[in-house]
LOKE-870976 format. One record per atom (N, C-alpha, C): x, y, z. Coordinates in pm, whole numbers, padded with zeros to 5 digits, always signed. Layout:
// LOKE-870976
XYZ...
// end
This chain:
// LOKE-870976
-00074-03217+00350-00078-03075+00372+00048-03034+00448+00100-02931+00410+00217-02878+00474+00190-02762+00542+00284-02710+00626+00265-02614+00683+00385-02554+00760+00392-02453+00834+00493-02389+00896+00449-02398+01096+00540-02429+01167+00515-02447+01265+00617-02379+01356+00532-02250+01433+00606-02190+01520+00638-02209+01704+00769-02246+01696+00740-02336+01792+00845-02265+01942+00948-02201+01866+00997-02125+02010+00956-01981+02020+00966-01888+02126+00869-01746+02159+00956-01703+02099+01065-01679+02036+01128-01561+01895+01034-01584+01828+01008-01691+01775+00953-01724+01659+00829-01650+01641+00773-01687+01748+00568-01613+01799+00576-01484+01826+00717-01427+01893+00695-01265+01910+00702-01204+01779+00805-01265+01686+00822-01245+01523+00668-01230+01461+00600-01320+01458+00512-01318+01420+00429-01254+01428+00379-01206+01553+00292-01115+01625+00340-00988+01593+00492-00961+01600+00536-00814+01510+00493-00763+01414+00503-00921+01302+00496-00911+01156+00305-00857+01144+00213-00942+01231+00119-00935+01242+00058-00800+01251+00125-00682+01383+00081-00552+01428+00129-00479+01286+00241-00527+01243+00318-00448+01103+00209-00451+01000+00114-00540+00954+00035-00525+00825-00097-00476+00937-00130-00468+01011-00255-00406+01074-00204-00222+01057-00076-00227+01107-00092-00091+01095-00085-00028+01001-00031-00099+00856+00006-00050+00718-00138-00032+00708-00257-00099+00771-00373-00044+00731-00427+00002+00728-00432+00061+00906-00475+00157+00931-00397+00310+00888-00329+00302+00875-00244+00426+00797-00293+00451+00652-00345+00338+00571-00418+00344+00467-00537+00360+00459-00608+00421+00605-00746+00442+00632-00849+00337+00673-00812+00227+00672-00841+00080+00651-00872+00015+00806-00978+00063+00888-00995+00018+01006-01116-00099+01013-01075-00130+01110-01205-00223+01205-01277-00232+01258-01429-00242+01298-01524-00219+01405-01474-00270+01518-01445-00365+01531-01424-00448+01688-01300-00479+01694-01280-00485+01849-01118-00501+01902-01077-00372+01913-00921-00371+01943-00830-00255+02008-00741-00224+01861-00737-00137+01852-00631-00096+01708-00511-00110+01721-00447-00150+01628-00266-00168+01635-00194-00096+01656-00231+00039+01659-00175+00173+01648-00151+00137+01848-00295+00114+01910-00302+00114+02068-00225+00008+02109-00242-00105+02099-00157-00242+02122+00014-00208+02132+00046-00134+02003+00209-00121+01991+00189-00006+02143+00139+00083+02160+00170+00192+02256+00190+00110+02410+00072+00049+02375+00027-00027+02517+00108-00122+02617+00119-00247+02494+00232-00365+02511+00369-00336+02476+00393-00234+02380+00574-00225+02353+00621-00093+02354+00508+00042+02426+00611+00142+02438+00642+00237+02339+00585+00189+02163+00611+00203+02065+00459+00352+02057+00536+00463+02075+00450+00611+02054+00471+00695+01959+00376+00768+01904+00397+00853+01867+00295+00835+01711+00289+00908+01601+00193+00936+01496+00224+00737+01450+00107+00707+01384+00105+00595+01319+00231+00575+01205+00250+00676+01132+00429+00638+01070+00518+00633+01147+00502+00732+01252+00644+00717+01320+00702+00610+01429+00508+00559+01445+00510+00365+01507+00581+00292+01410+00541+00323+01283+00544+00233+01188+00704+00200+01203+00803+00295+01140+00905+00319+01199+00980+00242+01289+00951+00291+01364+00973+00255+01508+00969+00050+01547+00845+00036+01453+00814-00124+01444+00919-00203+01375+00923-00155+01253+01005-00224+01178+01155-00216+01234+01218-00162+01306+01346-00137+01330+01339-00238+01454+01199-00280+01528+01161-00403+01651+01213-00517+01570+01129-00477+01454+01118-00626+01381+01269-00658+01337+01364-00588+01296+01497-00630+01238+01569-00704+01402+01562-00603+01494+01606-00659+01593+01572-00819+01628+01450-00850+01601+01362-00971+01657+01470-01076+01546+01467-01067+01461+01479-01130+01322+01623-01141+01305+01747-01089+01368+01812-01103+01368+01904-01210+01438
// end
């Protein structure tokens, strides 16, 4: 079995980006969850990242190029 192994904190904050990035494509697509904190709150909370769910969205992906670069 193979696999991918993330092993320095770029790597895990990347991930966790990429992670809030398809939670929020979902909730923007109406697409929520009963339990836990929403991605929309998390980005506000932990990174500062405000404002309407596109304009997080936004706002995320331009995190994520930075991270990734």
């Amino acid at each position: 079995m193979s696999g991918i192994a993330l092993t320095t904190p770029e790597q895990i904050e990347a991930f966790r980006l990429l992670s809030l990035r398809g939670a929020l494509k979902m909730e923007i697509a109406g697409l929520r969850h009963s339990k836990g904190i929403s991605a929309s709150k998390v980005l506000r909370e932990q990174y500062g990242i405000t404002g309407q769910r596109k304009a997080q969205l936004v706002k995320l992906e331009a995190r994520i190029k930075e991270v990734t670069e």
